[in-house]
C-alpha positions as CSV (number, residue, x, y, z in Angstrom):
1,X,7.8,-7.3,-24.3
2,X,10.8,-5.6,-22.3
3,X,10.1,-2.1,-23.7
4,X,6.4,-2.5,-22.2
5,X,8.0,-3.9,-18.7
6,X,10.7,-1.1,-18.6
7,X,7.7,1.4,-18.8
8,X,5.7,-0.4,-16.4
9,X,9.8,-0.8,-13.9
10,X,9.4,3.0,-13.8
11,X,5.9,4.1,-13.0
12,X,6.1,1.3,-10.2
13,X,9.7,2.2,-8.7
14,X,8.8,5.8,-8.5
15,X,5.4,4.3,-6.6
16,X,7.4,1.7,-4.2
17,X,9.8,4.6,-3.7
18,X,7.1,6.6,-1.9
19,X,7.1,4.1,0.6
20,X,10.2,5.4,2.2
21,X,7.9,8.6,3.3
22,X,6.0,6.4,5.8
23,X,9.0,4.4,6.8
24,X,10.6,6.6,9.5
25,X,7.5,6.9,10.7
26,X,6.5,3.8,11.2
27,X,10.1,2.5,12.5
28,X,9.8,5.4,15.2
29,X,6.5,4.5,16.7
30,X,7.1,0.4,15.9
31,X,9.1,0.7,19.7
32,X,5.7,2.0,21.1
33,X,3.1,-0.1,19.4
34,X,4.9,-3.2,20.9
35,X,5.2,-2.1,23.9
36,X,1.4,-1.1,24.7
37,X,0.8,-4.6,22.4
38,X,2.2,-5.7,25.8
39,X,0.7,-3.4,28.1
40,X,-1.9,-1.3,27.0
41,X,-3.7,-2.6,24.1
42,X,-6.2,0.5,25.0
43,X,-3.7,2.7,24.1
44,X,-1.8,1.2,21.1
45,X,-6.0,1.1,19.8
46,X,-5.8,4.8,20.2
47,X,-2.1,5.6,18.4
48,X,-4.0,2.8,15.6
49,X,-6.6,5.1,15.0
50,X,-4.4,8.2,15.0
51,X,-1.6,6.3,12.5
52,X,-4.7,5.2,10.1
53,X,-5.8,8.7,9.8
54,X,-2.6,10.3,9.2
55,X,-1.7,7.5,6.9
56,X,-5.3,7.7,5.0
57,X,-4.9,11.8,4.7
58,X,-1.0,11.8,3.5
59,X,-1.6,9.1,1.3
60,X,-4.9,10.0,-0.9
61,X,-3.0,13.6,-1.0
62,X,-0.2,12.1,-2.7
63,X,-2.3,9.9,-4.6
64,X,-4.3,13.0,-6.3
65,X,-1.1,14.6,-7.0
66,X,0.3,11.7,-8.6
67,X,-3.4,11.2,-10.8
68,X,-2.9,15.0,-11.5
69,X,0.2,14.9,-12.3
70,X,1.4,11.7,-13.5
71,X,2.3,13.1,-17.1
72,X,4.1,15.7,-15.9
73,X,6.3,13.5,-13.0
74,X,7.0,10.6,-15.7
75,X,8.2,13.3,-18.5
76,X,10.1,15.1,-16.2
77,X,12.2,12.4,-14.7
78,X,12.3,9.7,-17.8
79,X,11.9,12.3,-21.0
80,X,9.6,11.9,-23.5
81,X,10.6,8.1,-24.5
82,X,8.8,7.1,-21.4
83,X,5.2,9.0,-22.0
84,X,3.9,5.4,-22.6
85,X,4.0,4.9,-19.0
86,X,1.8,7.6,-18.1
87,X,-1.3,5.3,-18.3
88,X,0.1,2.8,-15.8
89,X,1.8,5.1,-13.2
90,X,-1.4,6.9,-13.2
91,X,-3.1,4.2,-12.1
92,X,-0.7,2.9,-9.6
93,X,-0.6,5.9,-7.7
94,X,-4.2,5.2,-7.0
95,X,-2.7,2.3,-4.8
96,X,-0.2,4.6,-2.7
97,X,-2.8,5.3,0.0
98,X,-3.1,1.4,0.1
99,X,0.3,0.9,-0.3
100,X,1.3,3.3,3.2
101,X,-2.1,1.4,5.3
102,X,-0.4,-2.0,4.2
103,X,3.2,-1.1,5.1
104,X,1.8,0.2,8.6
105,X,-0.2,-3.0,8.8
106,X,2.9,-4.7,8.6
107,X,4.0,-3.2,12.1
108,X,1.2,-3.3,13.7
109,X,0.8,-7.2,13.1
110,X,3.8,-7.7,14.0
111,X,3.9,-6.0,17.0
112,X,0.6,-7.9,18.1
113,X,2.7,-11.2,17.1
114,X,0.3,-11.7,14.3
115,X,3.6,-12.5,11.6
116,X,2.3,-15.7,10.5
117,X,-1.4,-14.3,9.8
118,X,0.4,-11.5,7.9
119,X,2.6,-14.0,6.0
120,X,-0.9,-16.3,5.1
121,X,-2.7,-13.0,3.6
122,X,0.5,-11.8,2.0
123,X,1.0,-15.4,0.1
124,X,-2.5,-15.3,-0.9
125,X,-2.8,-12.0,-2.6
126,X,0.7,-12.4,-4.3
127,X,-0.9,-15.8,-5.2
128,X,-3.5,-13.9,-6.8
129,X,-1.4,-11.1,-8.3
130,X,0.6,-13.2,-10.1
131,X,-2.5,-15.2,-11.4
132,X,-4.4,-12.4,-11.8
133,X,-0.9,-10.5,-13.7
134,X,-1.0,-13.9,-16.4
135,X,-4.6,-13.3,-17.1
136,X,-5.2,-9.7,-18.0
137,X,-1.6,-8.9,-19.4
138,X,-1.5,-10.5,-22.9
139,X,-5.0,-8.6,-22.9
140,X,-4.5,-5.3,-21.5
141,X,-0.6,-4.3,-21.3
142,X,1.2,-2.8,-18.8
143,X,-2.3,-1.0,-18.2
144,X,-4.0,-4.1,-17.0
145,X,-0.7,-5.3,-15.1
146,X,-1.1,-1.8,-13.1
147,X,-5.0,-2.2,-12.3
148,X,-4.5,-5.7,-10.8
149,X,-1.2,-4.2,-8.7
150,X,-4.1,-1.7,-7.5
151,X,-6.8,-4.5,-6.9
152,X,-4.2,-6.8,-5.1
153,X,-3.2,-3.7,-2.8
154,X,-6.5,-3.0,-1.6
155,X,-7.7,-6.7,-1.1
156,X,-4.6,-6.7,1.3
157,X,-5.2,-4.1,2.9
158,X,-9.1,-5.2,3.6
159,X,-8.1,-9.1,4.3
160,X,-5.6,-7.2,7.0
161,X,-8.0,-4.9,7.9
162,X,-10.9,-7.7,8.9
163,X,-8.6,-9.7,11.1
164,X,-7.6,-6.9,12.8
165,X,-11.0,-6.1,13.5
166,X,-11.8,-9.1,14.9
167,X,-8.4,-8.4,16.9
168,X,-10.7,-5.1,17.9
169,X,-9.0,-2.7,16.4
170,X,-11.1,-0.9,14.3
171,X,-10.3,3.3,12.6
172,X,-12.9,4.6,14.3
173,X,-12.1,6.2,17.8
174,X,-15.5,5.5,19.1
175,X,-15.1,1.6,19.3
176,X,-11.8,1.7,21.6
177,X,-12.7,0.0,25.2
């Protein structure tokens, strides 16, 4: 009902609103990647693996802090009518490491001209989401609706993540050539 999707609104606004912690990052090295897309795809291979690892690291960090303190966070900024939301958030901060590869994914892509691959992958996991979302809500709540946001973040990132690969880039600073 609405009282279960304003809970769910505010454990996922305070999630998508940690988005804006990667964003000047990845709007100050966007200039870069497409450039050496152009190039030196040696060396925007390098800055990938670099960006990956920095993303990976700052994102599971927030990630435990948000699984640790989820309770805390949601009573703190919404009160104590909100504690029903502590299930959900909790479990979509397990997506924010997810969450900061995909947004980064988005730059790279496009700066290897890869926007309408990126648009095919995004269509078919929101495809799923929202499939996924009418299947497991009536079920499982806000709770389920929060697990499938996780599930649909990290088949992104993975569909992204093979095509890239077969693009060569790959996290793992031993495969650059």
């Amino acid at each position: 009902g609405e009282e279960e999707m304003g809970l769910y609104s505010a454990g996922l606004n305070l999630v998508n609103n940690l988005r804006f912690f990667v964003f000047p990052l990845l709007v100050a090295i966007f200039p870069s990647m497409a450039s050496r897309a152009i190039t030196d795809i040696s060396g925007l291979k390098r800055l990938h693996v670099k960006v990956m690892r920095l993303l990976a690291y700052v994102g599971i960090i927030i990630a435990l802090i948000g699984v640790c303190f989820g309770k805390f966070i949601i009573l703190a900024i919404y009160g104590e009518k909100f504690k029903m939301a502590v299930p959900p958030f909790t479990i979509l901060f397990m997506a924010v490491r997810f969450i900061y590869l995909n947004s980064y994914y988005a730059y790279l892509m496009t700066s290897l001209g890869q926007q309408k691959q990126y648009f095919y992958i995004l269509l078919v996991v929101t495809t799923l989401n929202i499939t996924t979302n009418l299947l497991v809500i009536p079920r499982y709540g806000i709770t389920g609706a929060a697990t499938t946001t996780v599930f649909s973040e990290i088949i992104f990132f993975l569909a992204t993540k093979i095509l890239l690969r077969r693009r060569g880039f790959s996290s793992n600073p031993n495969s650059i050539k």
